[in-house]
Every structure is written in structure tokens, then in C-alpha cells.
C-alpha positions as a Markdown table, in Angstrom:
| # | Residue | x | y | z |
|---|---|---|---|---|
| 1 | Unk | 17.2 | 22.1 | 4.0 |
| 2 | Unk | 14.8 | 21.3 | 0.9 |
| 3 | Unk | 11.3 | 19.8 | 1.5 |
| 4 | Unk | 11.5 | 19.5 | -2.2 |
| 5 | Unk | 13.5 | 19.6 | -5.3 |
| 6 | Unk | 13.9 | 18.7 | -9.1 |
| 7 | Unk | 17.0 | 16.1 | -9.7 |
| 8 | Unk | 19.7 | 18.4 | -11.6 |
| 9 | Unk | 20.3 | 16.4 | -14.9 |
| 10 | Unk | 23.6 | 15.5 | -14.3 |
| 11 | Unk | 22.5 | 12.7 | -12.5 |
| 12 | Unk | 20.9 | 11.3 | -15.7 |
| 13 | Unk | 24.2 | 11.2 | -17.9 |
| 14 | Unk | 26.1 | 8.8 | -15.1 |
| 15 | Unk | 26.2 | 5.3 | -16.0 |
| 16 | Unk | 24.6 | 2.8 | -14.4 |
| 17 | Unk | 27.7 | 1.2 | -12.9 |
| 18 | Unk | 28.9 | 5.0 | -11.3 |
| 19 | Unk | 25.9 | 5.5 | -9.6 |
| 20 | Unk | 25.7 | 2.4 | -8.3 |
| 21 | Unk | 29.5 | 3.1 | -6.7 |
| 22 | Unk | 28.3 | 6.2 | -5.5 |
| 23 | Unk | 25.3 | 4.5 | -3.7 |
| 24 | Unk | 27.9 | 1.9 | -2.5 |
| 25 | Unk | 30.7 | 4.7 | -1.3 |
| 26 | Unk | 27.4 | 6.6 | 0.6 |
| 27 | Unk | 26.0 | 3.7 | 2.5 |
| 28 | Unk | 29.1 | 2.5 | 3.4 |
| 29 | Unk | 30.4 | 6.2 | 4.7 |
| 30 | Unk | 27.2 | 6.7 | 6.4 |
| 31 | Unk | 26.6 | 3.3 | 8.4 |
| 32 | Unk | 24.1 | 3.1 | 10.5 |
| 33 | Unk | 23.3 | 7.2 | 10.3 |
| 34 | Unk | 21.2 | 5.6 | 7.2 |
| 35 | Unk | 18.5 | 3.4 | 6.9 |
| 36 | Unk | 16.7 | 2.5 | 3.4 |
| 37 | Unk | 13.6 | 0.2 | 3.3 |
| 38 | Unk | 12.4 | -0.7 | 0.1 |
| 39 | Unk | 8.6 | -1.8 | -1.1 |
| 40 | Unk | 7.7 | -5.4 | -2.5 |
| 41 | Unk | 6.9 | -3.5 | -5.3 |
| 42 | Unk | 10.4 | -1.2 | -6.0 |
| 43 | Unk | 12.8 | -2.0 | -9.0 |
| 44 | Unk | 15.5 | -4.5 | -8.6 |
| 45 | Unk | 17.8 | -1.3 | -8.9 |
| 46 | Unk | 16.5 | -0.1 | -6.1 |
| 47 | Unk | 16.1 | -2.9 | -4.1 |
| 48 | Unk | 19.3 | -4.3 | -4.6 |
| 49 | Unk | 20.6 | -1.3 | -1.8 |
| 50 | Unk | 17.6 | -2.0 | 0.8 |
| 51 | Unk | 18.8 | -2.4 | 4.0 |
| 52 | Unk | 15.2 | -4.2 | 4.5 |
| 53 | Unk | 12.3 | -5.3 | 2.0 |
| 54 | Unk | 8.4 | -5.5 | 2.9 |
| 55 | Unk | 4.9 | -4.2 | 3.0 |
| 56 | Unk | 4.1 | -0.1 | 4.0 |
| 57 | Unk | 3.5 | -0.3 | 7.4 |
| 58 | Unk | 5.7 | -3.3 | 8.0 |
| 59 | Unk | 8.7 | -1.2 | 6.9 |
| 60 | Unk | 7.5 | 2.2 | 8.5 |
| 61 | Unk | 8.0 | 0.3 | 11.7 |
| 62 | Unk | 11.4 | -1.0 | 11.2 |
| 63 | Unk | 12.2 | 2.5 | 10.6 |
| 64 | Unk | 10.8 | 3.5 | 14.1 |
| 65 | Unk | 13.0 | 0.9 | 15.5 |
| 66 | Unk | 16.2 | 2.4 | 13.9 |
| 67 | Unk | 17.5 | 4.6 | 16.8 |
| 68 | Unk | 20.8 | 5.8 | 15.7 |
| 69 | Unk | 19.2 | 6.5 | 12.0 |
| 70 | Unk | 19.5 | 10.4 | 11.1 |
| 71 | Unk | 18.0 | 9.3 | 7.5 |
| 72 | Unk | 14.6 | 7.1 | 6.7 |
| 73 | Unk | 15.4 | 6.9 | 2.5 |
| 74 | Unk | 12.1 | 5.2 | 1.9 |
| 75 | Unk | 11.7 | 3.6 | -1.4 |
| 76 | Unk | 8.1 | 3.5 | -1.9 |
| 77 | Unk | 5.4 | 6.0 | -2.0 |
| 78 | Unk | 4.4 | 9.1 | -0.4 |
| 79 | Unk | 1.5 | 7.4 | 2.0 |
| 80 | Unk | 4.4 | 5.1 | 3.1 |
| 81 | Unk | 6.7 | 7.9 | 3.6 |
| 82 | Unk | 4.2 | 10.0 | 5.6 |
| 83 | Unk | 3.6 | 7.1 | 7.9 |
| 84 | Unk | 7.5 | 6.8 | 8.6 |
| 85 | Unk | 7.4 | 10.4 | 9.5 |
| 86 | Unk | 4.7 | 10.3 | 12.1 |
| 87 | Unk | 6.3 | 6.8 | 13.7 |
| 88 | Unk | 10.0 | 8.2 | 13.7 |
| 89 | Unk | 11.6 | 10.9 | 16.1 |
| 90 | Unk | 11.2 | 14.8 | 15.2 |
| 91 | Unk | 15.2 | 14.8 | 14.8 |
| 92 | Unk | 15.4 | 11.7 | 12.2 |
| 93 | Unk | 14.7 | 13.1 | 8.4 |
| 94 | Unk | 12.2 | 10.5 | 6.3 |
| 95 | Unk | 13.5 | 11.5 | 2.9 |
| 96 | Unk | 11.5 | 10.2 | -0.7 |
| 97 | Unk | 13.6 | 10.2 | -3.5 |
| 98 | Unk | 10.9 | 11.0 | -6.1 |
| 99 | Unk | 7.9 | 13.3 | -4.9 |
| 100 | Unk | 6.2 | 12.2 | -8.2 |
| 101 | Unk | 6.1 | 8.3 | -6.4 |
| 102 | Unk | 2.2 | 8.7 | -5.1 |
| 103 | Unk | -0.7 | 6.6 | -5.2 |
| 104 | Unk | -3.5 | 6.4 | -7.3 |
| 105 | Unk | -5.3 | 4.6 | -4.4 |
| 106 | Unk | -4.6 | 7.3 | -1.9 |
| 107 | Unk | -5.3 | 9.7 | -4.0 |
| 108 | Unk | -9.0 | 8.6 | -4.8 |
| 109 | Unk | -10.2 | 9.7 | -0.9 |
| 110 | Unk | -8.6 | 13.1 | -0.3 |
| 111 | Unk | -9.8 | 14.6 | 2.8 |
| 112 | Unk | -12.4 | 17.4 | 1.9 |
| 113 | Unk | -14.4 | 14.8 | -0.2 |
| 114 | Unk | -14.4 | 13.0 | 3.5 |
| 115 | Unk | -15.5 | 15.3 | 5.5 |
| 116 | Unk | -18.8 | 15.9 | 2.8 |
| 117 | Unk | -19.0 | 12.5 | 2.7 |
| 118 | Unk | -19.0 | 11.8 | 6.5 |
| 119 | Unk | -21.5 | 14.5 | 7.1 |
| 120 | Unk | -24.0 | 13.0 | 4.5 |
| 121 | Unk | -23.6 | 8.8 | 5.9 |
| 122 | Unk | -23.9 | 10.0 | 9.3 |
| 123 | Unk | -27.0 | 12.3 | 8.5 |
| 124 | Unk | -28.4 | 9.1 | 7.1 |
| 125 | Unk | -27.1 | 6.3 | 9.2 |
| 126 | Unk | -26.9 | 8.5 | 12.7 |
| 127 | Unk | -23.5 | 7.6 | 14.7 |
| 128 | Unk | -23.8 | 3.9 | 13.8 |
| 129 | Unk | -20.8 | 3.9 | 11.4 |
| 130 | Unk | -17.3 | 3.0 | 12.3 |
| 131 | Unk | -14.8 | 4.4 | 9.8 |
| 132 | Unk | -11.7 | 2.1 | 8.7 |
| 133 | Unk | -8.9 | 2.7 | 6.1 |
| 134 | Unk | -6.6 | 0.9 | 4.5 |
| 135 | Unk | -3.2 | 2.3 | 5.6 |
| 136 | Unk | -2.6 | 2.7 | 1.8 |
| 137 | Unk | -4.6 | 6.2 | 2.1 |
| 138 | Unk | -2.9 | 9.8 | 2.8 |
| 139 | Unk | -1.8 | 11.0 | 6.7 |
| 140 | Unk | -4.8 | 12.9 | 6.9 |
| 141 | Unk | -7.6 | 10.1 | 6.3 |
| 142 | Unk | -5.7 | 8.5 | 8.2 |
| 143 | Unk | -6.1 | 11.1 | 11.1 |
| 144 | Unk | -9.4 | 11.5 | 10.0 |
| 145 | Unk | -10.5 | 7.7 | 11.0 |
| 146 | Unk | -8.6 | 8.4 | 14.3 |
| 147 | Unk | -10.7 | 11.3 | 15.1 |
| 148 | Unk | -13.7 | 9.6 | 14.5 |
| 149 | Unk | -13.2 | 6.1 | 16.4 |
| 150 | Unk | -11.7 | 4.3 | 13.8 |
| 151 | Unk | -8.4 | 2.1 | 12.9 |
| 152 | Unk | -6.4 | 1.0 | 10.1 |
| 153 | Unk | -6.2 | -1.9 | 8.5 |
| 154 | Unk | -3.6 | -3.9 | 6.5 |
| 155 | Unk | -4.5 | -6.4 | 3.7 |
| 156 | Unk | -3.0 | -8.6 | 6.5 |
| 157 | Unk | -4.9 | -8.0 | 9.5 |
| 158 | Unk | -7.9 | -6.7 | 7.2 |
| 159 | Unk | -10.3 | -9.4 | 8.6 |
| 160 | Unk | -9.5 | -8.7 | 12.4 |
| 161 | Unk | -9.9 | -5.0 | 12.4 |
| 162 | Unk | -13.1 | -5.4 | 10.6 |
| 163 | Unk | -14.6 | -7.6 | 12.6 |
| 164 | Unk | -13.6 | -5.3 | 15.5 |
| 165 | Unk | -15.5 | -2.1 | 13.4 |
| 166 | Unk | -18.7 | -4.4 | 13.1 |
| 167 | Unk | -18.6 | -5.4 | 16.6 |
| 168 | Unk | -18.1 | -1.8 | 17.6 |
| 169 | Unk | -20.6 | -0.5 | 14.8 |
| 170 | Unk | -23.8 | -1.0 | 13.1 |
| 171 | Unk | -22.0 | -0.2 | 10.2 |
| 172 | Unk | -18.9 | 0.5 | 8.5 |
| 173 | Unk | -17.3 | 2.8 | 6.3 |
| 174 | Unk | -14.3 | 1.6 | 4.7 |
| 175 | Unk | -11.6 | 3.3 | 2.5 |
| 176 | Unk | -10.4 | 4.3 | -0.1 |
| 177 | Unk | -10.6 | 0.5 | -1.6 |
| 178 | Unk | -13.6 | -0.8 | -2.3 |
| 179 | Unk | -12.4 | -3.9 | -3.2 |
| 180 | Unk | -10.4 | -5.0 | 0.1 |
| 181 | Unk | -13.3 | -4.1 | 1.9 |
| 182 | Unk | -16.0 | -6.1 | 0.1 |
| 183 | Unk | -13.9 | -9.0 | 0.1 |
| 184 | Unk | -12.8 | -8.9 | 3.4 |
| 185 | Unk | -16.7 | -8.5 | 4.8 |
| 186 | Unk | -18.0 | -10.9 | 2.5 |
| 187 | Unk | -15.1 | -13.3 | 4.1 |
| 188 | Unk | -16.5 | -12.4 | 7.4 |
| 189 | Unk | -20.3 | -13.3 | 6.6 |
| 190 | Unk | -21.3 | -9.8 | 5.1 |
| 191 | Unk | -23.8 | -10.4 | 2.2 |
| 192 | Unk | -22.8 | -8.6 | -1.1 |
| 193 | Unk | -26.4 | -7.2 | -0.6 |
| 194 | Unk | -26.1 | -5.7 | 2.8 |
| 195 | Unk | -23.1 | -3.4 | 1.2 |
| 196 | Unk | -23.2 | 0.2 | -0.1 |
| 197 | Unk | -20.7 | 1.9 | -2.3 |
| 198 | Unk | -20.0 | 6.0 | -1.4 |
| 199 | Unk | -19.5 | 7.8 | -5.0 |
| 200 | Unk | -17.1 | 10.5 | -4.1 |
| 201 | Unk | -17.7 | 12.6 | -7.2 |
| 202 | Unk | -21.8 | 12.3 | -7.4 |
| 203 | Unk | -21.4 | 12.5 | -3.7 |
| 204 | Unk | -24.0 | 9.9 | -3.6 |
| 205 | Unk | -25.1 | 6.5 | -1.8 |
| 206 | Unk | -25.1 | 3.4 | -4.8 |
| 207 | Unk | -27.5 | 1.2 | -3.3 |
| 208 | Unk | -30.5 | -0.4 | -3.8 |
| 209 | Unk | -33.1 | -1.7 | -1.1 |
| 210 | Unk | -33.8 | -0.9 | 2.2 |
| 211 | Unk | -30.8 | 1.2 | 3.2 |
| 212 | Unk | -31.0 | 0.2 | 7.1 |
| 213 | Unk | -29.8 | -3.3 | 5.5 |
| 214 | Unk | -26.5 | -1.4 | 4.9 |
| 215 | Unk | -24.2 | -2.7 | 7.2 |
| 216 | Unk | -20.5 | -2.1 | 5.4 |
| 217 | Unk | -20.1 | 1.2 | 3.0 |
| 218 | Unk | -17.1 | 0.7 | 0.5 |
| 219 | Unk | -15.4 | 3.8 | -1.1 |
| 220 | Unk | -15.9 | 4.0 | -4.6 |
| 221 | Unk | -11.8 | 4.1 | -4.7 |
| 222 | Unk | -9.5 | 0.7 | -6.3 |
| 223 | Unk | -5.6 | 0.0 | -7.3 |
| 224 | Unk | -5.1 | 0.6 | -10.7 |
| 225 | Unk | -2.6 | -2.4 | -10.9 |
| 226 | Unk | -4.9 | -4.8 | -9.4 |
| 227 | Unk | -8.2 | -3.8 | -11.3 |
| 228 | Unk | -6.1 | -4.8 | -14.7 |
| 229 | Unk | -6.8 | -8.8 | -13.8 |
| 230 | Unk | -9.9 | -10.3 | -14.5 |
| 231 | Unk | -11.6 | -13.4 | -14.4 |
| 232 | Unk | -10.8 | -13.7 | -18.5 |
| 233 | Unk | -7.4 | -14.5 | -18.0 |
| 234 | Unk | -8.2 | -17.1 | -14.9 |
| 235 | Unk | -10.9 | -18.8 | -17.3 |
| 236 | Unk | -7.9 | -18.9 | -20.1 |
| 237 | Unk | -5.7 | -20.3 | -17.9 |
| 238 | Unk | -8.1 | -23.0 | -16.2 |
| 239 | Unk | -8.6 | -24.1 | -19.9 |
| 240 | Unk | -5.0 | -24.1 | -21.1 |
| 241 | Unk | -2.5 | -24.9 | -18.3 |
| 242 | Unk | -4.8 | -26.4 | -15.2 |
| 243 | Unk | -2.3 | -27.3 | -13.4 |
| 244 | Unk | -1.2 | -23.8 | -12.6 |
| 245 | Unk | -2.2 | -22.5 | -9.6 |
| 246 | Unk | -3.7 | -19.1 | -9.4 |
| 247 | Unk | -2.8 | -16.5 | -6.5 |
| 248 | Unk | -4.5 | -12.9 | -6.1 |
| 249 | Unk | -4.2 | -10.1 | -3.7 |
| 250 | Unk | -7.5 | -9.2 | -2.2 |
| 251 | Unk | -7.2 | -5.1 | -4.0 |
| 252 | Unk | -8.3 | -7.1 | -6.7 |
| 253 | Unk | -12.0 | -7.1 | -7.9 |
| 254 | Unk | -14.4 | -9.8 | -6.2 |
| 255 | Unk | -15.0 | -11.9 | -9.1 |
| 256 | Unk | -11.5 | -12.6 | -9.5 |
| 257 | Unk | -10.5 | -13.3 | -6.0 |
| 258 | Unk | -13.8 | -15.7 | -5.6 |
| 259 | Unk | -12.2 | -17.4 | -9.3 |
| 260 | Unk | -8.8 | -17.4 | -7.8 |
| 261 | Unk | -7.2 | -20.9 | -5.8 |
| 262 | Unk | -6.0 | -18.4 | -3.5 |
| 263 | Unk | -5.9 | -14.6 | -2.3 |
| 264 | Unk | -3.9 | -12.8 | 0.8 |
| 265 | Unk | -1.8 | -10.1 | 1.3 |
| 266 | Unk | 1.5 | -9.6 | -0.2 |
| 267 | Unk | 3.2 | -11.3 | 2.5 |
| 268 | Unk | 1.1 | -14.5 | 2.3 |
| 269 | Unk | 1.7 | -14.5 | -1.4 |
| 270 | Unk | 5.3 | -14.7 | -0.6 |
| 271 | Unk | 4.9 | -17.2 | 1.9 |
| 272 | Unk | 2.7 | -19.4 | 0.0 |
| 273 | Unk | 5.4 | -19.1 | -2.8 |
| 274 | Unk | 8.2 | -20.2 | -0.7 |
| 275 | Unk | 6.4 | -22.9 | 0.9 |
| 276 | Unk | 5.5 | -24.8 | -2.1 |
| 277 | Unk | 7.2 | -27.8 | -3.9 |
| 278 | Unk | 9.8 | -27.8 | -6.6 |
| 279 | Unk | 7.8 | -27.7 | -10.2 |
| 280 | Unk | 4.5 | -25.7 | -8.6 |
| 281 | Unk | 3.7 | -23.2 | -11.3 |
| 282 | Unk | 2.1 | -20.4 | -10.2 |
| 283 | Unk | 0.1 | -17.4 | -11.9 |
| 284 | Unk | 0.5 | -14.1 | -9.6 |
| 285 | Unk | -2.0 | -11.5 | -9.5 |
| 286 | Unk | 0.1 | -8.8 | -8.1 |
| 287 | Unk | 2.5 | -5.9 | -8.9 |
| 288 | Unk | 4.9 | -6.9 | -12.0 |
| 289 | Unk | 8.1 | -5.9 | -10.6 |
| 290 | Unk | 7.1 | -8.7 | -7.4 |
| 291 | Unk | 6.4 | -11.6 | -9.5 |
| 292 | Unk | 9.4 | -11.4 | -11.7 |
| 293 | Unk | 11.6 | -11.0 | -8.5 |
| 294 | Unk | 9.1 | -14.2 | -6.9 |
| 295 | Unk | 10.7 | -16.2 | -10.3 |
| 296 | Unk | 14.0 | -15.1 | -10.4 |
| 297 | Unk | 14.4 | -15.9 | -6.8 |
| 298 | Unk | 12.5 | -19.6 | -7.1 |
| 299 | Unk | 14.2 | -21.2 | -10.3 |
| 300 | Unk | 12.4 | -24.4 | -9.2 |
| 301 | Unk | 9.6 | -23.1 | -9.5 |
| 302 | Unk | 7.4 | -21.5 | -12.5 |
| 303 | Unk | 6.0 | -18.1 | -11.5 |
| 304 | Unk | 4.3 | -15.7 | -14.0 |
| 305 | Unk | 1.9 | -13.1 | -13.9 |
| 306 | Unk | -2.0 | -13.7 | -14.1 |
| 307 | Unk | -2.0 | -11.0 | -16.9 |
| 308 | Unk | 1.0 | -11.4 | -19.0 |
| 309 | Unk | 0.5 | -7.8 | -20.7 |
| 310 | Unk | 1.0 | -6.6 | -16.9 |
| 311 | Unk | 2.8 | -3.3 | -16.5 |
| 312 | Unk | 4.9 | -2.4 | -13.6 |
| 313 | Unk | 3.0 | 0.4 | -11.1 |
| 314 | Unk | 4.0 | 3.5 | -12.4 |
| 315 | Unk | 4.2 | 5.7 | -9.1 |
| 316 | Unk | 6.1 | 3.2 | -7.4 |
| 317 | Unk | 8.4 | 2.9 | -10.4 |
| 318 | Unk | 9.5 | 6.7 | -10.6 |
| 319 | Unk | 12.2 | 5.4 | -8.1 |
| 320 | Unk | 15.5 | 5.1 | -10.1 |
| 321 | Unk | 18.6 | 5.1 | -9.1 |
| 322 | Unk | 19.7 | 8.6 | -10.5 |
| 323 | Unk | 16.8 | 9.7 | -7.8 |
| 324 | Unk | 17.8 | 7.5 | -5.2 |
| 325 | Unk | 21.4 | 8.9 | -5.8 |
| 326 | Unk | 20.7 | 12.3 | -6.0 |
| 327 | Unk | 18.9 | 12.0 | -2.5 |
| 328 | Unk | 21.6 | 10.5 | -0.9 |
| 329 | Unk | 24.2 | 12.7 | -2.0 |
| 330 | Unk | 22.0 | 15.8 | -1.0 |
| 331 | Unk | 21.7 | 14.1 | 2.8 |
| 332 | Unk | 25.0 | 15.9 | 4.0 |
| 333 | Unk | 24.9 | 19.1 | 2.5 |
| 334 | Unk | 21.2 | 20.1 | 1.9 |
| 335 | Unk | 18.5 | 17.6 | 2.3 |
| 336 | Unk | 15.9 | 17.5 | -0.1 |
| 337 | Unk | 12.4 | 15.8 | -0.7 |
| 338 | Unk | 11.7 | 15.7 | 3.2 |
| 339 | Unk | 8.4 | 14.3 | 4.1 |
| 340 | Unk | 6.9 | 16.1 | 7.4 |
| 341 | Unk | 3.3 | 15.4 | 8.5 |
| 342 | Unk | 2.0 | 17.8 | 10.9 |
| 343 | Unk | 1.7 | 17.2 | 14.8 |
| 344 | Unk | -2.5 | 17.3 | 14.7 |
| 345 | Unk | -2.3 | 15.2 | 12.0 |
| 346 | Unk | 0.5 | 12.7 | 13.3 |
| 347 | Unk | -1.7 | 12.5 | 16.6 |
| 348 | Unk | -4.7 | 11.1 | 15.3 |
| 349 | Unk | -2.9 | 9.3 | 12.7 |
| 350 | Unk | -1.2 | 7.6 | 15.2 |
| 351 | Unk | -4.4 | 6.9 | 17.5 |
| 352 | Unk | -5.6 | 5.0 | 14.6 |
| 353 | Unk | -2.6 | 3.1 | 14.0 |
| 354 | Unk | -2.5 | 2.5 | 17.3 |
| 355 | Unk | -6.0 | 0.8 | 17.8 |
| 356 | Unk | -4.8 | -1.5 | 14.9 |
| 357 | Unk | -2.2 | -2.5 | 16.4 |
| 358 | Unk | -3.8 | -3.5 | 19.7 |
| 359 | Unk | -6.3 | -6.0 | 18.2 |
């Protein structure tokens, strides 16, 4: 059994068409002994084989419902992965197909600049603060938030769980994206001005005025997909097509999502989508790969992105099907790219999953 490997190059020289037969021939001889959720975000090459498409979390707990599944192939990125693993069954193997599929996001809070940050705010602040992340962030901030009386959040339920934090807290601290957390506070009442940002590298406090005003502390962490829109390309499109409406996810920066007609999660992006009228054109400020599926799956509709020079997210496109392949192929002989998170960590992980869950 391999917790990690390098694709042999063979699987590079196959033709599109034979590795899609092999995928085909696995699947089928596998049957339920397999489950494969896919990300919004994943190439049409990938998710053409999903057995079920969504958000991180949303898909982690499908896999927790799949009983008879010995394999969770999770299309998506290592965070996602990691959360399968501490919501499935010790026997059931959560497999990613490419170890190089991270996040930049989840990378930008690792836990030892935590801790050093945690010791400094509550030095300052006392036990006043309430720590939340975003469940895009690694198994052991996660756990971390757990530990320390906190919950997750979704960009779904971001605005209930942070109302919870401020109604159980003075204050908040929110990672690793600064951006979901200032415009989900602001949402909630939270002036721009009574909000802090934690520098991880100067290992400072940005603030200025009286810091017992602080009432929400955003990591200085972001998405580097949704920091590439700005409110340039909103202003050009007011001015050129007005008619087109303009939707944003809330990882983007304030300024765009207070310039946008709309802003939500992933989900209500979808939903917003699908619910509209024939000849709605729509400019999408989200991952690339989503918003051309969005249009090729709504003809009647006009979908394009917000920035038309927009570039697919690199992690989550190191998925390909010679990967996905090779990692179902290895799944009966000698497993490879297993994703195991710890029991400590899967316990307080869990604890704050679980307080999400319950609001």
C-alpha cells in the first residue's frame, strides 16, 4: 500500500479515448466498492466519470454516506480529501489522484504560524476571541479551531456560523480568507472599521484605532482565482453590455462583491443560474472550468466569465485523466496516493465540523 507515488509515464502515451475505456471497464467492474465525487471546479474529463458533483464539504459527506464504498477517489484538493478521511470509516481508503492538487488558500494558514498567532491575539484581546475557518483550510486548522471553541464555516452557511462566533465572542478570528470573512461580517452589521487583519509573515496586528474596537480579525490569507476580478472589469461591463448581469463568489475582494448584482456561494451561483429566464446573460465571477460548464449546460442562456483573460485554478486542474487512471488501476493491487489524517487530529477536526453543523 502507497500513501504516495509518481504516475509511471506510460500512462501519458494512452490516448484519450483508451483511458477513458479503462476508466469505463474499472467503474463498471468495481460497482459500488467505488465512489468518485468530483469538485465544481474539476475538468470536464474528470467530471464526466463523477458519480456526484458539488462543493468540499457537500461531497465529503456524500462519501460518509457511501457504506459499501472500499474507495473515496476524490477529485479535488488535498483539504477536501483530508476532510473525506476523517468523516469516512478507518477500513474505506480516500484516495487523490494527484498529490500536487493543493490549495493556495489552505496553504496560506499552516498550523505553526497559528499557534504564534493565537498566542499573540489572545495576549492582546484575553479569551474574547472565537476562532472560525473556512473548511477550505488544512485538517489541522481545522482541529486547531475545534480545540479552541470554534467551527467551520462554508461560503454557504458563512453568515450563520458567524453570527453564532459573535454571539459566543467579543471577537472573532477568522481564517485563512480574509475576504469571506469581511464580507460576510460586514453583511452581518460589522463595520469595515471595527475589523483587523493578522499578517502571518510580520506576525503582526494591521490596524489602526483603538484596538478594543476590533471585533472580527481576518487572516491575511485569499484565493488566487478569486482575487484576479476586480471592479475594472465590472465598471467595463456596466458601460458596454448593461444588460448583463454580474454574479461573484464572496472569496472575492469587497469592492467587487459590493459592485457586483449578486454574490453567494458556489451553489447559489448555480441555482441563480438555473432559475433565470431564457436570454439572461450573465458575467460569473468564479473558477473558469465552472462557468464554461454553467454555458455549455444553459444554451439559452449567455454565461461568460467576469474576467475573460481568466485561467482555470491550477491545483485543482492537476487532475487528468492519465492521474485519475493510474489511481484507479493501482486500487486492486497496491493503492497509492492515500490520504490519512491522524486520530487527534480527526477528533477535533470533527468537533468543529460538528458545531457547524448543529447551527
Amino acid at each position: 500500500m502507497q500513501l504516495l507515488g509518481t504516475m509511471p509515464a506510460l500512462y501519458a502515451d494512452l490516448t484519450v479515448e483508451q483511458m477513458e475505456q479503462r476508466i469505463e471497464a474499472i467503474k463498471a467492474r468495481l460497482g459500488s466498492r467505488l465512489f468518485l465525487p468530483a469538485h465544481h471546479y474539476q475538468k470536464d474529463e474528470v467530471v464526466q466519470f463523477a458519480d456526484a458533483t458539488g462543493d468540499s464539504l457537500q461531497l465529503a459527506r456524500l462519501a460518509e454516506q457511501m457504506n459499501e464504498a472500499e474507495f473515496i477517489v476524490f477529485c479535488g484538493v488535498h483539504f477536501m480529501a483530508e476532510t473525506a478521511d476523517m468523516l469516512t470509516r478507518d477500513d474505506q481508503l480516500v484516495i487523490l489522484p494527484d498529490m500536487r492538487a493543493g490549495c493556495s488558500m489552505a496553504d496560506m494558514a499552516d498550523i505553526d504560524q497559528t499557534e504564534i498567532a493565537w498566542e499573540e491575539l489572545t495576549d492582546t484581546f484575553g479569551d474574547s476571541i472565537v476562532p472560525i475557518t473556512y473548511v477550505n483550510s488544512t485538517a489541522a486548522i481545522k482541529a486547531f479551531v475545534g480545540k479552541h471553541g470554534g467551527a467551520t464555516v462554508t461560503s454557504s452557511n458563512a453568515h450563520d456560523i458567524v453570527r453564532w462566533a459573535l454571539e459566543a465572542g467579543e471577537r472573532i478570528l477568522f481564517l485563512p480568507d480574509q475576504h469571506l470573512g469581511r464580507n460576510t461580517a460586514y453583511d452581518l452589521g460589522v463595520p469595515l472599521e471595527a475589523m483587523a487583519v493578522w499578517d502571518p509573515l510580520r506576525e503582526r496586528l494591521v490596524y489602526e484605532g483603538d484596538i478594543e474596537d476590533v471585533r472580527v480579525i481576518l487572516w491575511k490569507g485569499h484565493c488566487s482565482v478569486h482575487e484576479k476580478f476586480n471592479v475594472a472589469q465590472i465598471e467595463a461591463l456596466r458601460k458596454n453590455d448593461p444588460e448583463r448581469r454580474i454574479i461573484v463568489h464572496p472569496e472575492c475582494t469587497f469592492d467587487v462583491v459590493q459592485a457586483a448584482d449578486e454574490a453567494g456561494s458556489t451553489s447559489y451561483i448555480i441555482d441563480q443560474i438555473e432559475a433565470s429566464a431564457p436570454g439572461t446573460k450573465w458575467a460569473v465571477g468564479t473558477e473558469m472550468n465552472l462557468v464554461n460548464r454553467l454555458a455549455a449546460t444553459h444554451p439559452e442562456l449567455d454565461i461568460n466569465s467576469l474576467n475573460p483573460y481568466m485561467c482555470p485554478c491550477l491545483t485543482m486542474n492537476r487532475i487528468d485523466l492519465p492521474h485519475l487512471l493510474w489511481a484507479l488501476e493501482s486500487l486492486e493491487t497496491d493503492p497509492v496516493n492515500i490520504i490519512r489524517v491522524d486520530q487527534e487530529t480527526t477528533k477535533w477536526a470533527t468537533l468543529a465540523l460538528e458545531r457547524m453543523l448543529a447551527r
